[in-house]
Each structure stands twice: as structure tokens, then as C-alpha cells.
Backbone of each chain as nested JSON, in Angstrom:
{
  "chains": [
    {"id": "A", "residues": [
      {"number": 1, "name": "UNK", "atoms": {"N": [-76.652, 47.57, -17.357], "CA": [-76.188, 46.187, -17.514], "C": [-76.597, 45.38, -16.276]}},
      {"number": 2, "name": "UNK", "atoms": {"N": [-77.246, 44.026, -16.408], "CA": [-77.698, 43.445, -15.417], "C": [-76.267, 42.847, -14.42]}},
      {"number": 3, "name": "UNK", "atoms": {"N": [-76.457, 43.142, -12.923], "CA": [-75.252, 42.45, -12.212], "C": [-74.869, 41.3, -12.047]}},
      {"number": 4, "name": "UNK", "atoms": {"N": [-75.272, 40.042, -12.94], "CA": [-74.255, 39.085, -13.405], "C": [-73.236, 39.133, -14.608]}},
      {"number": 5, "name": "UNK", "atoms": {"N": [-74.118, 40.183, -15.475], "CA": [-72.836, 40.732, -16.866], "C": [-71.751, 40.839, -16.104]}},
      {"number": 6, "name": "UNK", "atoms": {"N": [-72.068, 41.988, -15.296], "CA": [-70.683, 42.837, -14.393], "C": [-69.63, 42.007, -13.834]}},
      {"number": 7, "name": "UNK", "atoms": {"N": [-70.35, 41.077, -12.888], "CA": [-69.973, 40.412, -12.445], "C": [-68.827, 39.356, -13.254]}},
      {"number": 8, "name": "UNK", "atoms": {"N": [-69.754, 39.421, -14.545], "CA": [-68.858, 38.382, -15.197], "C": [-67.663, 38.831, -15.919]}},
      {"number": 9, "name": "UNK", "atoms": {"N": [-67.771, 40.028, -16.408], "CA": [-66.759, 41.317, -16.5], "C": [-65.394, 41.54, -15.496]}},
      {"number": 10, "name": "UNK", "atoms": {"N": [-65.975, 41.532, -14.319], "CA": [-64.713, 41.668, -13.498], "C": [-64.439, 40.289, -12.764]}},
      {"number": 11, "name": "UNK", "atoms": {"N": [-64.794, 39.285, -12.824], "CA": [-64.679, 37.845, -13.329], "C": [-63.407, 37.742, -13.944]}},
      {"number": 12, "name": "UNK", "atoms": {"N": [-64.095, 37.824, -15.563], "CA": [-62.675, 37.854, -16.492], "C": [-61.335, 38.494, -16.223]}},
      {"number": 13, "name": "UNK", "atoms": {"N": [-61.599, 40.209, -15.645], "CA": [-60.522, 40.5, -16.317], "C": [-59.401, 40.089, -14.569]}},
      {"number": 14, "name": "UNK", "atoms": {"N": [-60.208, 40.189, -13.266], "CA": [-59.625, 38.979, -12.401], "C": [-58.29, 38.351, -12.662]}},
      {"number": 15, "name": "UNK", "atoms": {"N": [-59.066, 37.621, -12.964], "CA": [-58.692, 36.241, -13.956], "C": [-57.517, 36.121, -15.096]}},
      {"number": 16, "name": "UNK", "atoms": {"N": [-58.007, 37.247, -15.924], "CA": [-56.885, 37.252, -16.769], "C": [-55.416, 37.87, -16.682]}},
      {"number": 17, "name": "UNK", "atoms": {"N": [-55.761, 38.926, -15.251], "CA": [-54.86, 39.803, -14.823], "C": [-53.972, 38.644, -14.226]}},
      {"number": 18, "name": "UNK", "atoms": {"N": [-54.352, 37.667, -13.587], "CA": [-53.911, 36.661, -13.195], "C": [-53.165, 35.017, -13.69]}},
      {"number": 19, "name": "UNK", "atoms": {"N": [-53.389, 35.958, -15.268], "CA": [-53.031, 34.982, -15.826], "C": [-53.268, 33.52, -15.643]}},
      {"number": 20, "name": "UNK", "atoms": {"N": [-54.491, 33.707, -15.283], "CA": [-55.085, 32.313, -15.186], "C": [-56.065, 32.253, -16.023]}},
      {"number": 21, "name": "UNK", "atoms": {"N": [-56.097, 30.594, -16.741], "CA": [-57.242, 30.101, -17.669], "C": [-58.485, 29.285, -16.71]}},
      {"number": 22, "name": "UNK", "atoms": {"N": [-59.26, 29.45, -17.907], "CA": [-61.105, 29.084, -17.09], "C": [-60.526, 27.652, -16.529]}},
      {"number": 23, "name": "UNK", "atoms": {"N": [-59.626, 27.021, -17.095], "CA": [-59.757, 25.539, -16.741], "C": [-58.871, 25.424, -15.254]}},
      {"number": 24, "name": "UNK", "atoms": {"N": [-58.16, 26.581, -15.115], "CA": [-57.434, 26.171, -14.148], "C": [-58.246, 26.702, -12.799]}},
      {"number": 25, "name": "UNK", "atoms": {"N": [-59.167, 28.317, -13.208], "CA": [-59.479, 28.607, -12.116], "C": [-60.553, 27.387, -11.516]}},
      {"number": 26, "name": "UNK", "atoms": {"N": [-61.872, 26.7, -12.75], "CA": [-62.36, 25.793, -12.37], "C": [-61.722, 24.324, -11.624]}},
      {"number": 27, "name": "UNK", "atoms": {"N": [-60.608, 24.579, -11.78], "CA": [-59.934, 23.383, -11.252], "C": [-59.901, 24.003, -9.524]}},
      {"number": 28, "name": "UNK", "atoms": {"N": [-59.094, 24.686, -9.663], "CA": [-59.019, 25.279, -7.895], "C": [-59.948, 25.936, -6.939]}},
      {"number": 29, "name": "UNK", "atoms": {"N": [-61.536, 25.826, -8.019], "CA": [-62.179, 26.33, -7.526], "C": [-63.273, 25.339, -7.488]}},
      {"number": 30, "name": "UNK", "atoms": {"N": [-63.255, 24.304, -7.879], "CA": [-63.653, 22.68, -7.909], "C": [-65.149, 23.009, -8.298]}},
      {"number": 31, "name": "UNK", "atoms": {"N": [-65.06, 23.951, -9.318], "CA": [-66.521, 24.06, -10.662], "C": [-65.893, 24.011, -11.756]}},
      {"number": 32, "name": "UNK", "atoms": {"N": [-67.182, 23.558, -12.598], "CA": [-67.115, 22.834, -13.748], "C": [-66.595, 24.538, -14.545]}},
      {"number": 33, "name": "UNK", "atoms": {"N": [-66.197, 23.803, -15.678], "CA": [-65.321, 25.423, -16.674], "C": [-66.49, 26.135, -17.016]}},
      {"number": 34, "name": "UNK", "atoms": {"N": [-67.396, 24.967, -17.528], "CA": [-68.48, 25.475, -18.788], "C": [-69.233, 26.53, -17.865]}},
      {"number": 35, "name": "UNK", "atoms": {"N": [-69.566, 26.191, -16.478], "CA": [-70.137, 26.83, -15.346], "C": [-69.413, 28.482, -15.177]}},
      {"number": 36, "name": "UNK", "atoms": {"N": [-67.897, 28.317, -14.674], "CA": [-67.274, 29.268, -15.545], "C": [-67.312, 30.111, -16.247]}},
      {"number": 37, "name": "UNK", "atoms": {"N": [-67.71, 29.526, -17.521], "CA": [-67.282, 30.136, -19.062], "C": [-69.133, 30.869, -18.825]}},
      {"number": 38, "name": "UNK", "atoms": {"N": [-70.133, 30.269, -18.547], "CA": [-71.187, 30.939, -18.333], "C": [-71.496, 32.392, -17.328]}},
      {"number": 39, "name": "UNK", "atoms": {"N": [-70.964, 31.89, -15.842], "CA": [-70.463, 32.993, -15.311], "C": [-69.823, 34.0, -15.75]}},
      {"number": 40, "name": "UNK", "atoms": {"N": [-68.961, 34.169, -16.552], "CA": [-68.046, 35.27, -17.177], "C": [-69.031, 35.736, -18.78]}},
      {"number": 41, "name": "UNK", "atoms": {"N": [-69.898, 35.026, -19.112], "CA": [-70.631, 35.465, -20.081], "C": [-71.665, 36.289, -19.335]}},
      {"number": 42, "name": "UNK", "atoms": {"N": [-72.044, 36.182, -18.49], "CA": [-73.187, 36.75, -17.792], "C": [-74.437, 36.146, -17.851]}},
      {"number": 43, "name": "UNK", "atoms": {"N": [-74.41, 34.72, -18.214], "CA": [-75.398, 33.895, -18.516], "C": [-75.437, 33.503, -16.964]}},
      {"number": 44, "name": "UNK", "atoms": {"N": [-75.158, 32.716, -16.578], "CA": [-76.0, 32.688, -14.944], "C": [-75.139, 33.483, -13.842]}},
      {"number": 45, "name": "UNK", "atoms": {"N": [-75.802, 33.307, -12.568], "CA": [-75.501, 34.139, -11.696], "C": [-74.608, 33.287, -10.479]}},
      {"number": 46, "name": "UNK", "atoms": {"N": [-73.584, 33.431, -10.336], "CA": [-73.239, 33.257, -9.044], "C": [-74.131, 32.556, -7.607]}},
      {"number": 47, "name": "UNK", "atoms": {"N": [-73.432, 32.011, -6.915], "CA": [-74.563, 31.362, -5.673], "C": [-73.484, 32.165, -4.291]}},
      {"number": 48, "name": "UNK", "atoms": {"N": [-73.588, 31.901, -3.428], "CA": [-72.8, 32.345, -2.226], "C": [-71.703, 31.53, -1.97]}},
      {"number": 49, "name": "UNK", "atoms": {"N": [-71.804, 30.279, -2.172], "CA": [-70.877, 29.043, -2.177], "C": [-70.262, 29.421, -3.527]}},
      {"number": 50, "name": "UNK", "atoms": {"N": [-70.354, 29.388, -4.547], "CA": [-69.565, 29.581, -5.804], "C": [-68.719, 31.155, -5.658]}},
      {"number": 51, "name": "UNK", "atoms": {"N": [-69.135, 32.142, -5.456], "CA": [-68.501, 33.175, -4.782], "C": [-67.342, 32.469, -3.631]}},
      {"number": 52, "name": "UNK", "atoms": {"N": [-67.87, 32.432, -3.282], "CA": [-66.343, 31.904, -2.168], "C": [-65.487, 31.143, -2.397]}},
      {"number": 53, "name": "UNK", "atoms": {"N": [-65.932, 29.753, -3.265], "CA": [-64.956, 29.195, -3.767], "C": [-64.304, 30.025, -5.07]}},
      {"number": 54, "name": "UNK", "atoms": {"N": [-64.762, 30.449, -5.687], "CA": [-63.959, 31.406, -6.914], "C": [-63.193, 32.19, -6.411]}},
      {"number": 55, "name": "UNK", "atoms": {"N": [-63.776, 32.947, -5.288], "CA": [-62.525, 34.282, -4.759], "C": [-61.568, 33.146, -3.737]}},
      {"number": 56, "name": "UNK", "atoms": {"N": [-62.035, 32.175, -3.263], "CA": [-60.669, 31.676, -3.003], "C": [-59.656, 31.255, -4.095]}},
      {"number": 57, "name": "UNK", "atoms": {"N": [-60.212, 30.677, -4.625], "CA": [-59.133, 30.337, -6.182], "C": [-58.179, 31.363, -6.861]}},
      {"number": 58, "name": "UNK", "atoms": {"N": [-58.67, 32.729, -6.599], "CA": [-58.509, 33.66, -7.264], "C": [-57.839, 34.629, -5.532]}},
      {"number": 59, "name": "UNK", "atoms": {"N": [-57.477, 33.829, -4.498], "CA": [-56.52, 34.554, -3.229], "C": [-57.364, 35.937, -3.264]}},
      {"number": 60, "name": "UNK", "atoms": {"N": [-58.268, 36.005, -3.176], "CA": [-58.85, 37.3, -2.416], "C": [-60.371, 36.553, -1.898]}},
      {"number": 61, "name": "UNK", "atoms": {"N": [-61.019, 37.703, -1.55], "CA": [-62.218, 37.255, -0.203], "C": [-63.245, 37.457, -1.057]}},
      {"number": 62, "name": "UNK", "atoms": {"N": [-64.25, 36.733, -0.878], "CA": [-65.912, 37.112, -1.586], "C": [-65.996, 38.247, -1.35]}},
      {"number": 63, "name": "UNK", "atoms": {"N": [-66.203, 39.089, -0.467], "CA": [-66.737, 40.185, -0.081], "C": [-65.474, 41.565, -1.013]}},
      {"number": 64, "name": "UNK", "atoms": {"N": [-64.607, 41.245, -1.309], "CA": [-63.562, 42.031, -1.797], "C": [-64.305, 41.501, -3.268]}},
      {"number": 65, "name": "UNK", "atoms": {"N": [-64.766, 40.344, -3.901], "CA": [-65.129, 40.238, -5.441], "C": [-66.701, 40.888, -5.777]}},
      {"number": 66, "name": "UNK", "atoms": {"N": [-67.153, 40.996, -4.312], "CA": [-68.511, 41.428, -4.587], "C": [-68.582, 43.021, -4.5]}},
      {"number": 67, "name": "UNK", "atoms": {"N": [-67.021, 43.49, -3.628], "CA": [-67.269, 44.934, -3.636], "C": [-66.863, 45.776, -4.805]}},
      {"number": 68, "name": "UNK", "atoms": {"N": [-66.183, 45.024, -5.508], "CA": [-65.81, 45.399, -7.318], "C": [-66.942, 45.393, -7.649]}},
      {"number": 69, "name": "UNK", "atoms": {"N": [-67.624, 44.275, -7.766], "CA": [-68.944, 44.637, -8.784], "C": [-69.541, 45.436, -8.411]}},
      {"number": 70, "name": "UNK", "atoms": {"N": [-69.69, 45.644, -6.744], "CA": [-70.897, 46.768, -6.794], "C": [-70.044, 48.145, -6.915]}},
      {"number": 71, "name": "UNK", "atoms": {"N": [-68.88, 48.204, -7.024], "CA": [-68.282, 49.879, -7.236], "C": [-68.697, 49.73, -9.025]}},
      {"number": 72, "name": "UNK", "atoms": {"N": [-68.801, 48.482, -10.006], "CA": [-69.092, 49.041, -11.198], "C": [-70.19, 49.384, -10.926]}},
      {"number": 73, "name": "UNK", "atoms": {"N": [-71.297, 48.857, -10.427], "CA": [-72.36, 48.777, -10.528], "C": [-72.549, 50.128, -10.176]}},
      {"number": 74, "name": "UNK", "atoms": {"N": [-72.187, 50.978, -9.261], "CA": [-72.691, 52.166, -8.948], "C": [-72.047, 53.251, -10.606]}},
      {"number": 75, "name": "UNK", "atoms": {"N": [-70.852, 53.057, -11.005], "CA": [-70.886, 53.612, -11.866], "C": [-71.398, 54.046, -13.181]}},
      {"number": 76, "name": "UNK", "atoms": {"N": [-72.092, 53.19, -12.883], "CA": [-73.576, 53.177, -14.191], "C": [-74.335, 54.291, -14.25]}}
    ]},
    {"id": "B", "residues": [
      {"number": 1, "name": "UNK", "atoms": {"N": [-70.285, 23.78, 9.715], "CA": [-71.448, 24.624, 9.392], "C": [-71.364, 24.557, 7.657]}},
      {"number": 2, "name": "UNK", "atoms": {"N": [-72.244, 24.567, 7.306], "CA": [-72.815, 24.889, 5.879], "C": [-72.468, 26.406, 5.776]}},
      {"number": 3, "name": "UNK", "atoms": {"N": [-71.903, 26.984, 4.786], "CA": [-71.67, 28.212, 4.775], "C": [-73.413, 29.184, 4.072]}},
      {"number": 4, "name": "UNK", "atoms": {"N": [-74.246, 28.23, 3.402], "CA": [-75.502, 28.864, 3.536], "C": [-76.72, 28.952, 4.611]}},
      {"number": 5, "name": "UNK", "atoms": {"N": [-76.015, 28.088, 5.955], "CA": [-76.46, 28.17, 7.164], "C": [-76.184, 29.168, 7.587]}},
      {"number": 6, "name": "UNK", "atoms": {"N": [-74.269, 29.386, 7.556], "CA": [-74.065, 30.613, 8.471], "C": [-74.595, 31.749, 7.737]}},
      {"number": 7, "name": "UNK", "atoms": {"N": [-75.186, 31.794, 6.314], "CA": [-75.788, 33.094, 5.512], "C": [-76.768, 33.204, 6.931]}},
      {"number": 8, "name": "UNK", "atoms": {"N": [-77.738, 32.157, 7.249], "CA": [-78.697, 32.267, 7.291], "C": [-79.385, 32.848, 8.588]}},
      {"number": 9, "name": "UNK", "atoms": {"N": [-78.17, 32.891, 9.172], "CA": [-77.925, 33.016, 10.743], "C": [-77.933, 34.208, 11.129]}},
      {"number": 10, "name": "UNK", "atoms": {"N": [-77.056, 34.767, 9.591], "CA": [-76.292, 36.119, 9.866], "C": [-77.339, 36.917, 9.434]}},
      {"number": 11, "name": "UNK", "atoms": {"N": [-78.161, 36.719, 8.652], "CA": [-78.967, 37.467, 7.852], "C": [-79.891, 37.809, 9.186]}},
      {"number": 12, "name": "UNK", "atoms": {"N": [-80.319, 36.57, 9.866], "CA": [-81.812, 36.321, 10.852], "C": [-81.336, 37.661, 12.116]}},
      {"number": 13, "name": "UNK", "atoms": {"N": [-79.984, 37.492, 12.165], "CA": [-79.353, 38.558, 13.08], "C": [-79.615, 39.944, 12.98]}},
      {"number": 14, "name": "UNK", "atoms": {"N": [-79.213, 40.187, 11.317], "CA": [-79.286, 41.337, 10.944], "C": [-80.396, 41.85, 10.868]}},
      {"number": 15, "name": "UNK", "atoms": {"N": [-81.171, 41.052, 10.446], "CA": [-82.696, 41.698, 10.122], "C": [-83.425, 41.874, 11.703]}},
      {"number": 16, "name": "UNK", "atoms": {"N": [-82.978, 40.825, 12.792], "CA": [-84.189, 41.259, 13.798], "C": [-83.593, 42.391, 14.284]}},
      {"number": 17, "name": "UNK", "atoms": {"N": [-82.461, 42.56, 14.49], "CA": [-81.72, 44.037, 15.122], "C": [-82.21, 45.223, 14.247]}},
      {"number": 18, "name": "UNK", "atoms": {"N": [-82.548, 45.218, 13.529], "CA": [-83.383, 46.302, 12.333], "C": [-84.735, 45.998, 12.903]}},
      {"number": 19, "name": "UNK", "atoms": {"N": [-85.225, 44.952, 13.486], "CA": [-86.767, 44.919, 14.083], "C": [-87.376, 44.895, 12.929]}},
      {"number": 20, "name": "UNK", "atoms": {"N": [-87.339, 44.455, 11.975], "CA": [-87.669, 43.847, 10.662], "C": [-88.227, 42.416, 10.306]}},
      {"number": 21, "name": "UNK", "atoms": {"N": [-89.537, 42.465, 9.533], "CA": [-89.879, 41.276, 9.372], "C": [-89.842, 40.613, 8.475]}},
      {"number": 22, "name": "UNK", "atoms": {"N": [-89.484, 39.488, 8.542], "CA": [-89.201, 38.278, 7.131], "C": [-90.472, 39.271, 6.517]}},
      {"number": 23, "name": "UNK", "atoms": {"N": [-91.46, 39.727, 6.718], "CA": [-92.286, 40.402, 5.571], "C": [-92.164, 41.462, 4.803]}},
      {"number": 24, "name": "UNK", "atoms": {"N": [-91.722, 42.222, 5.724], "CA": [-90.972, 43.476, 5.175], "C": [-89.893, 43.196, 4.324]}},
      {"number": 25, "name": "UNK", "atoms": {"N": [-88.697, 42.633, 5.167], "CA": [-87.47, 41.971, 4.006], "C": [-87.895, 41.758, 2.675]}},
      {"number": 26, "name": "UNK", "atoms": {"N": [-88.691, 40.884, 2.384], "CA": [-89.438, 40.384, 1.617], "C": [-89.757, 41.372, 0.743]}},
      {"number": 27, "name": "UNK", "atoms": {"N": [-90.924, 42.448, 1.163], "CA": [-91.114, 43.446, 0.585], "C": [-90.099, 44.549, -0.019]}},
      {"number": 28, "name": "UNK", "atoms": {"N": [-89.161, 44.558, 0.959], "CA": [-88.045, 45.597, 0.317], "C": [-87.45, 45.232, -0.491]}},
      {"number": 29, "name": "UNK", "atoms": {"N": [-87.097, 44.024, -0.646], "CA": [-86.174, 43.295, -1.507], "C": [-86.645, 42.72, -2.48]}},
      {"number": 30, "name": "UNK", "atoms": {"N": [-88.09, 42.996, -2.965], "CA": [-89.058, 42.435, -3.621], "C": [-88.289, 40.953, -4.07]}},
      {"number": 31, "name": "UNK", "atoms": {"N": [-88.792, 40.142, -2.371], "CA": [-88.175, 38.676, -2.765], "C": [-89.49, 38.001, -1.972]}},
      {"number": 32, "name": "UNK", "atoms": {"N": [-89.623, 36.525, -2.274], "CA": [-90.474, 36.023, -1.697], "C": [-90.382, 35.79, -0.355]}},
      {"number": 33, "name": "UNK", "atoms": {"N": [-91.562, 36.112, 0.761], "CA": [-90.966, 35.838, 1.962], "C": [-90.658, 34.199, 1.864]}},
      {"number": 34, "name": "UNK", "atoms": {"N": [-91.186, 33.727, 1.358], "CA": [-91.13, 32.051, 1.958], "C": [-89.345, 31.532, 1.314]}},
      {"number": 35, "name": "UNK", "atoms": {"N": [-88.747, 32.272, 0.591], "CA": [-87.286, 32.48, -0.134], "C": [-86.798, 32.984, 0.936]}},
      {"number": 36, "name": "UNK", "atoms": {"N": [-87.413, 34.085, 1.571], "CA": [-86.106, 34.975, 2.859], "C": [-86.404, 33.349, 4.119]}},
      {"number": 37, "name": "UNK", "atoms": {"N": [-87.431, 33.148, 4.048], "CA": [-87.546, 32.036, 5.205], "C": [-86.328, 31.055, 5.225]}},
      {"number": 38, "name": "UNK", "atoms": {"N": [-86.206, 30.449, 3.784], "CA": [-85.665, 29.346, 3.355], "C": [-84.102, 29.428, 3.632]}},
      {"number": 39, "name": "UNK", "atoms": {"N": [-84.076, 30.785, 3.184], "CA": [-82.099, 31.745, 3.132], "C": [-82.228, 31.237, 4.994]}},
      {"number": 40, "name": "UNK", "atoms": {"N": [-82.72, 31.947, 5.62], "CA": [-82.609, 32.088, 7.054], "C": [-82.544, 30.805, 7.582]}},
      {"number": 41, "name": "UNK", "atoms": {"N": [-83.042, 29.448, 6.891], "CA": [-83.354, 28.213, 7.704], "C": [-81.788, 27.372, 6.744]}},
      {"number": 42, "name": "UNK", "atoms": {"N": [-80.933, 28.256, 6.254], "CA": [-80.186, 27.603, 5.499], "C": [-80.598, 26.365, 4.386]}},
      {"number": 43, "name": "UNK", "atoms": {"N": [-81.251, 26.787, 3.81], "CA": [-82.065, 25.418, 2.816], "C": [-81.697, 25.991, 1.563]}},
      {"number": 44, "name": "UNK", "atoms": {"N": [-81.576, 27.514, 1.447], "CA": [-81.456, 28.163, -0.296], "C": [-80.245, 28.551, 0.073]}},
      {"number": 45, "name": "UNK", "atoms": {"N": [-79.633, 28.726, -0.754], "CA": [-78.565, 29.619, -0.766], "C": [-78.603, 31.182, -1.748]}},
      {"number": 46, "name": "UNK", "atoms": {"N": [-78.439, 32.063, -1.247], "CA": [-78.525, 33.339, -2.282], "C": [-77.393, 33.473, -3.112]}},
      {"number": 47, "name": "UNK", "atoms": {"N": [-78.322, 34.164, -4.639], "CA": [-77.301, 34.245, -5.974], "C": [-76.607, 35.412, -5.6]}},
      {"number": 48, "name": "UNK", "atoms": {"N": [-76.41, 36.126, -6.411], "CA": [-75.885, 37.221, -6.322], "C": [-76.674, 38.631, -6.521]}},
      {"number": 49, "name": "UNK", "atoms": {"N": [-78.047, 37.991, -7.305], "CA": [-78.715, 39.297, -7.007], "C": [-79.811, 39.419, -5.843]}},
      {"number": 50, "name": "UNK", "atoms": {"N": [-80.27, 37.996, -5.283], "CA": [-80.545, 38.446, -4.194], "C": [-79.587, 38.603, -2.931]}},
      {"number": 51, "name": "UNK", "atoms": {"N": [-78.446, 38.338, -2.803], "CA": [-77.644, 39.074, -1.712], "C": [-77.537, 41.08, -2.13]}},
      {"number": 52, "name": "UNK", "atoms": {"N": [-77.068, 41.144, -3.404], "CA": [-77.516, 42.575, -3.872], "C": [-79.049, 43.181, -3.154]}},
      {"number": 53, "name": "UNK", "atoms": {"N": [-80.422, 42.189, -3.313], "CA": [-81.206, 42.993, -3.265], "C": [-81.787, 43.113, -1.527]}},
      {"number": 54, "name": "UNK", "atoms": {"N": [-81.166, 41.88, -1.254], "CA": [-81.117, 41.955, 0.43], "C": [-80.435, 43.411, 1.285]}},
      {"number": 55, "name": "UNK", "atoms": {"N": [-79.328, 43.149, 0.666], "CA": [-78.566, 43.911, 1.145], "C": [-78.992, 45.395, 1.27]}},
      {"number": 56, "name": "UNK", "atoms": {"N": [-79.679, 45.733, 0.264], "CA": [-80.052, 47.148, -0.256], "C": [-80.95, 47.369, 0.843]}},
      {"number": 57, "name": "UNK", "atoms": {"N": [-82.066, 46.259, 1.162], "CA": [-83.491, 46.0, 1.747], "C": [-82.985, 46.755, 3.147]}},
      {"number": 58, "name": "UNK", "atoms": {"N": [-81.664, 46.13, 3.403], "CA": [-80.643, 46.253, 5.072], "C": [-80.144, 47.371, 5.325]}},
      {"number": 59, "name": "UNK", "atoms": {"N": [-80.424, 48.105, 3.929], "CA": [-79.541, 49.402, 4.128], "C": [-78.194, 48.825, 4.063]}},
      {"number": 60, "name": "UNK", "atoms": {"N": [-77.449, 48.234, 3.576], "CA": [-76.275, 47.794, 4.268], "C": [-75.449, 47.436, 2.694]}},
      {"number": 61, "name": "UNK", "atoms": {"N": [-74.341, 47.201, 2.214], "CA": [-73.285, 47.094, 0.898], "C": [-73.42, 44.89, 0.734]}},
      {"number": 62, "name": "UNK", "atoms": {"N": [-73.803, 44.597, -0.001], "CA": [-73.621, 43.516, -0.36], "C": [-72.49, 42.39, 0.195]}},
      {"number": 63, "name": "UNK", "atoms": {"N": [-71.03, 43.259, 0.169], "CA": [-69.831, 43.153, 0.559], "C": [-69.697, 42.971, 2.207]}},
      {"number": 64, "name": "UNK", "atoms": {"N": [-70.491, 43.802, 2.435], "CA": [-70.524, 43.762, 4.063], "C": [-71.307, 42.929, 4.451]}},
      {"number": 65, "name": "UNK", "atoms": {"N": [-72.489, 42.312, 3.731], "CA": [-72.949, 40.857, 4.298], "C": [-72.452, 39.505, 4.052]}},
      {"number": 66, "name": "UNK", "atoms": {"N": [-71.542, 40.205, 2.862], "CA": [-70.791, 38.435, 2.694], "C": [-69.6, 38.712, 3.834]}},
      {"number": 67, "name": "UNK", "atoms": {"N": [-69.21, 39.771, 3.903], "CA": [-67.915, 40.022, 5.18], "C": [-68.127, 39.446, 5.926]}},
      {"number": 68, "name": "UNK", "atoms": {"N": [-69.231, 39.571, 6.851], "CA": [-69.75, 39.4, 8.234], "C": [-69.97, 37.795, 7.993]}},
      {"number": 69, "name": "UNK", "atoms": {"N": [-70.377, 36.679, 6.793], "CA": [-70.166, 35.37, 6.955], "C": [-68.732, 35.35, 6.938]}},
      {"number": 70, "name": "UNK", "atoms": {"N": [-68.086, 35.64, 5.96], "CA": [-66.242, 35.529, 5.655], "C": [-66.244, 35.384, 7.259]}},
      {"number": 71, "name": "UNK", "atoms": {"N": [-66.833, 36.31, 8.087], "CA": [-66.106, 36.757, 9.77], "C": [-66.882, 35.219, 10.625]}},
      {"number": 72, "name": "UNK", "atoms": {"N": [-67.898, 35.027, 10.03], "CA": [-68.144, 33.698, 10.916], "C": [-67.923, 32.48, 10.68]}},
      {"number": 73, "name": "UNK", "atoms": {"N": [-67.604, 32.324, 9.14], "CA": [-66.906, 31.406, 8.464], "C": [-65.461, 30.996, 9.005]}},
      {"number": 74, "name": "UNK", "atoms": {"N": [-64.698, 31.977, 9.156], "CA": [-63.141, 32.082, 9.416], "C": [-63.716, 31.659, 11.263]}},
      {"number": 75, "name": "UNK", "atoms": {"N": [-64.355, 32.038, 12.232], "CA": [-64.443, 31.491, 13.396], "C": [-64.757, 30.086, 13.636]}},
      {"number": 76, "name": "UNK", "atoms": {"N": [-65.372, 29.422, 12.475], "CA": [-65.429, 27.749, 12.699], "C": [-63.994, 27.117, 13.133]}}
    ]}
  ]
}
């Protein structure tokens, strides 16, 4: 699976564990939903700035959202 | 600071202490050098698969290069 799927995988479930909706995390994370809703599809990829603002939205650190993906990623 | 400045800073750090050249980088990471130039001069910002493929290039966890901005980010 390419590492924006993943990404967008542990994205969601993030997110949902958190009971938070796309509109709110895009709100606190001051990106657009649809941007969002693409990210979590695995349709585009993340930037370094969008990473940081998402894991702030979401009270944990980029580097803690990027080390999930790469522990899926190794499980492949 | 631009937080794809301080990428760019951190990266230029990492790589000359490896005695590594924007060409090599380049090569390992099968990325364009004139892209590793751009990351380093803060002008691009990296997605997520080239911080993945950087990182790999560094020997080093993805997580641990966004850390090390998180660490110079949080010193502004």
C-alpha cells in the first residue's frame, strides 16, 4: 500500500478515536475538509506544514503521526 | 522562521555531518538534486514521501527528522 493510503488510514482512525469530524479537525487545523477528506482517502499526500498543523489539531506531535505510519509501514 | 526553512536547515545539517552531497542525497533518495537544493534553501516544502525517502537516504526514521524540526521549531 502506497504511504499516503496509510497515512490516510491512521489519519482516520486518529480522528475517529477522537471523536472528531473532518469538519472540525479542518477547522482547528485551518485546512480545507475536502483537503482532509482527500488526505484520509489516500488521494494526496501530506506537506510538512499540513503534518504539523493536523497533529496539532489532533494534541500530539508530527513526528509521533509520522512514527505510526511508518510502524504500519514496516508491517507490510 | 518558516517551518520549511527550519526543514531546510536541519536537513543541510544533517546531511553535511554525513559528509554527503546534495548529489548523493539526491541519488539515494532517488529525488531531484535541484528539489534537495530547493528543501535546503526553504523554497519547497517536503510531502510525506519525500521526508520518508530522505530520511531512509540519512539512514535515519522519518519521525526523527520531523523531531529534530518539532526541537527547533519549539526553540523559536
Amino acid at each position: 500500500m502506497k504511504s499516503e493510503q496509510i497515512f490516510g488510514q491512521v489519519l482516520r482512525t486518529i480522528r475517529k478515536k477522537q471523536k472528531m469530524s473532518q469538519e472540525n479537525l479542518a477547522f482547528r487545523s485551518n485546512l480545507d475538509r475536502t483537503y482532509i477528506s482527500m488526505l484520509e482517502r489516500g488521494i494526496h499526500q501530506p506537506t510538512l506544514n499540513s503534518l504539523l498543523a493536523i497533529a496539532s489539531a489532533l494534541s500530539m506531535k508530527a513526528s509521533e503521526l509520522v512514527e505510526l505510519v511508518e510502524n504500519e509501514i514496516e508491517k507490510e
